[in-house]
Backbone as CSV, one residue per row, in Angstrom:
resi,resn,N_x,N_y,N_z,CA_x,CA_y,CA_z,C_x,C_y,C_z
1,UNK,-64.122,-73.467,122.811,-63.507,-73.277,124.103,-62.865,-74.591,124.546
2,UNK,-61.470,-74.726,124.980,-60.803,-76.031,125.412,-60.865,-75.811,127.423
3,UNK,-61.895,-76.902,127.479,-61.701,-77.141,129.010,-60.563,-77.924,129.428
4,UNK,-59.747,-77.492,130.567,-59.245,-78.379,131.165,-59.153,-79.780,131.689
5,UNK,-58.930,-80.261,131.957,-58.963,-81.650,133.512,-59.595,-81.043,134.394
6,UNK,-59.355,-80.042,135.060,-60.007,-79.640,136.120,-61.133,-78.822,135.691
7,UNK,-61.397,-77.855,134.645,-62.664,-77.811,134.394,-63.765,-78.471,134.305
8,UNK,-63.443,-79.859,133.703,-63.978,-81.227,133.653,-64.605,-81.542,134.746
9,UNK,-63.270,-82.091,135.998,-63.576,-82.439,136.745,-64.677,-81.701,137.731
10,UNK,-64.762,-80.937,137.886,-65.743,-79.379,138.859,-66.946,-79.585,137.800
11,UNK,-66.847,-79.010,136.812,-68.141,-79.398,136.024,-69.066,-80.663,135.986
12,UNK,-68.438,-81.290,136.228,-68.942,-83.184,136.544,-69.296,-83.144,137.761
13,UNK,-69.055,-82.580,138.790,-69.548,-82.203,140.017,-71.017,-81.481,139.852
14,UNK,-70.940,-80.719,139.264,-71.518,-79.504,139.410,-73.315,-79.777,138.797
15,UNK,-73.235,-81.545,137.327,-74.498,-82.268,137.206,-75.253,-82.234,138.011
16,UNK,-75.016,-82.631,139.539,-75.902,-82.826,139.963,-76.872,-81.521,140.742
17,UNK,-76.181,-80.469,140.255,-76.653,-79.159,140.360,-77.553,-78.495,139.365
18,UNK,-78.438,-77.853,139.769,-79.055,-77.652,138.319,-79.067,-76.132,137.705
19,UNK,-78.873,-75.624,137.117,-78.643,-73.822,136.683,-79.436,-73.189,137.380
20,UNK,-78.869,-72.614,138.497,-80.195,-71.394,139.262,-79.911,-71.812,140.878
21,UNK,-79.034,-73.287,141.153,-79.906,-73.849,142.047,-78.247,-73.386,143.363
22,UNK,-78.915,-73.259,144.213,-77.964,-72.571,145.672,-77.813,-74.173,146.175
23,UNK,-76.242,-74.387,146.488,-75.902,-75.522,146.841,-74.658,-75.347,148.056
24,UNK,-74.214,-76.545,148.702,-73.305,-76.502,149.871,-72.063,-77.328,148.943
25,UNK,-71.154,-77.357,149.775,-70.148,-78.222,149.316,-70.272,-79.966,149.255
26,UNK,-71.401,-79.878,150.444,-71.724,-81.002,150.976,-72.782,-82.114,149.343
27,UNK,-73.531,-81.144,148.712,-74.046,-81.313,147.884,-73.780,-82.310,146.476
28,UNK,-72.423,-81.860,146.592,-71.269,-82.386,145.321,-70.546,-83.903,145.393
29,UNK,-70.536,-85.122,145.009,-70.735,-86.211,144.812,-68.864,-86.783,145.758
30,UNK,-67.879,-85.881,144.924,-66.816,-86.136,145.439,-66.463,-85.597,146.966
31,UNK,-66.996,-84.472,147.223,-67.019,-83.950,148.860,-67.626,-85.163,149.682
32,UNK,-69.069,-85.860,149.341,-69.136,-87.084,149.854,-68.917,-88.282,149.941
33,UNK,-67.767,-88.461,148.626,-67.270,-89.573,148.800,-66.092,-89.846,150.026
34,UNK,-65.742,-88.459,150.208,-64.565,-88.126,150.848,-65.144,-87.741,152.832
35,UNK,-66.464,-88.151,153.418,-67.099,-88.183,154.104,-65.924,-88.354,155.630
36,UNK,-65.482,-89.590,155.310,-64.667,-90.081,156.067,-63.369,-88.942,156.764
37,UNK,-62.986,-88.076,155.607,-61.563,-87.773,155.402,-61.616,-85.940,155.056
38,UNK,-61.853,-85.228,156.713,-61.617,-83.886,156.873,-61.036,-83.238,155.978
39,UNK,-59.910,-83.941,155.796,-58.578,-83.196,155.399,-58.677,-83.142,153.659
40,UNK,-59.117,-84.457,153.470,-59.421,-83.958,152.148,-60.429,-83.341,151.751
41,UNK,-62.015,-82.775,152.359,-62.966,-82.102,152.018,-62.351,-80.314,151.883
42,UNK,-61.452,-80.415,153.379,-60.720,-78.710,153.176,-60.280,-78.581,151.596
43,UNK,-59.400,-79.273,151.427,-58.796,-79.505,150.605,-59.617,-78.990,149.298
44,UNK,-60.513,-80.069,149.025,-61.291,-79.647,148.263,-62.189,-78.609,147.787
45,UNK,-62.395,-78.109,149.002,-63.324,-77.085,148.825,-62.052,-75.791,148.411
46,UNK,-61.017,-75.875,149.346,-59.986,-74.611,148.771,-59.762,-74.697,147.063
47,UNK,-59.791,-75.938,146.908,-59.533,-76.256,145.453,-60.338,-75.646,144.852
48,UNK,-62.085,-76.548,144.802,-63.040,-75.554,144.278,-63.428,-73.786,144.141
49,UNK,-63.137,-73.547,145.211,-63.317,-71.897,145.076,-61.978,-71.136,144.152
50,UNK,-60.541,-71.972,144.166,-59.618,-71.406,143.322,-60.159,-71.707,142.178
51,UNK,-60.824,-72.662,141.662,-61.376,-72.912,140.393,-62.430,-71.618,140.144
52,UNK,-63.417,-71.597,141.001,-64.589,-70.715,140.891,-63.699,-69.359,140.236
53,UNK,-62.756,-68.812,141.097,-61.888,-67.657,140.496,-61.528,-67.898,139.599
54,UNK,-60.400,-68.996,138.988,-59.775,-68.626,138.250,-60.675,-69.449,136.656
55,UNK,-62.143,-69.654,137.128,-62.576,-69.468,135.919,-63.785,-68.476,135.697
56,UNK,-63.125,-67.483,136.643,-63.844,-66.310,136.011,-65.510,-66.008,136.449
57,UNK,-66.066,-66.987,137.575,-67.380,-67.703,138.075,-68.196,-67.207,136.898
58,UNK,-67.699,-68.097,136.075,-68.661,-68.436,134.955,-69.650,-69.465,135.129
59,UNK,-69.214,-70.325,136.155,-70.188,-71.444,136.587,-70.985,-71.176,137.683
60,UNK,-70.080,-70.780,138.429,-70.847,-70.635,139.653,-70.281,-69.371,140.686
61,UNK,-70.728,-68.795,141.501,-70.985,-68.231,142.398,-70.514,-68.250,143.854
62,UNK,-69.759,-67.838,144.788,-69.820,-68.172,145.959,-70.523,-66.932,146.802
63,UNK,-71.748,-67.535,147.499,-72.627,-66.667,148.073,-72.241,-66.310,149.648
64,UNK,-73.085,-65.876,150.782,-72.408,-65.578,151.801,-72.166,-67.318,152.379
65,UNK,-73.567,-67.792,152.596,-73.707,-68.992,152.771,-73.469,-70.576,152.120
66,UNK,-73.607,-70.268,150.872,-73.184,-71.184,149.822,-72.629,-70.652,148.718
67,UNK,-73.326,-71.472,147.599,-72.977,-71.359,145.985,-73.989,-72.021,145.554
68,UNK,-73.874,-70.820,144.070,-75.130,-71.060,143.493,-74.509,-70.869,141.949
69,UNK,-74.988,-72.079,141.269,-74.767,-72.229,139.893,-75.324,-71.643,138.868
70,UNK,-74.652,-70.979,138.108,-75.146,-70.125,136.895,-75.101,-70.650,135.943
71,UNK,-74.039,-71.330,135.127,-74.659,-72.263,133.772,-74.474,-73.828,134.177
């Protein structure tokens, strides 16, 4: 299977998550680096969930309240 850049990148996020485990956006290393800067957390998170789709949420999940990681 050839991952992307951006598969990469979301997946490298996603370490500090562990398989099973229900998480926030807030959770993920780059959402807090970005603490400072609203505009880029929207951002991000719209990003992430187009990822979640368009890879099929093979990784992960978006629940009512969060997301929760599957592999």
């Amino acid at each position: 299977m050839q991952l992307t850049t951006t598969d990469q990148r979301w997946l490298a996020q996603l370490l500090c998550c562990p398989p099973g485990a229900h998480f926030t956006m807030q959770s993920l290393p780059l959402f807090r680096y970005y603490a400072d800067r609203p505009d880029l957390q929207t951002r991000l998170q719209s990003d992430f969930e187009d990822w979640i789709e368009h890879s099929g949420r093979k990784y992960v999940v978006k629940t009512y309240e969060d997301y929760a990681r599957i592999n």
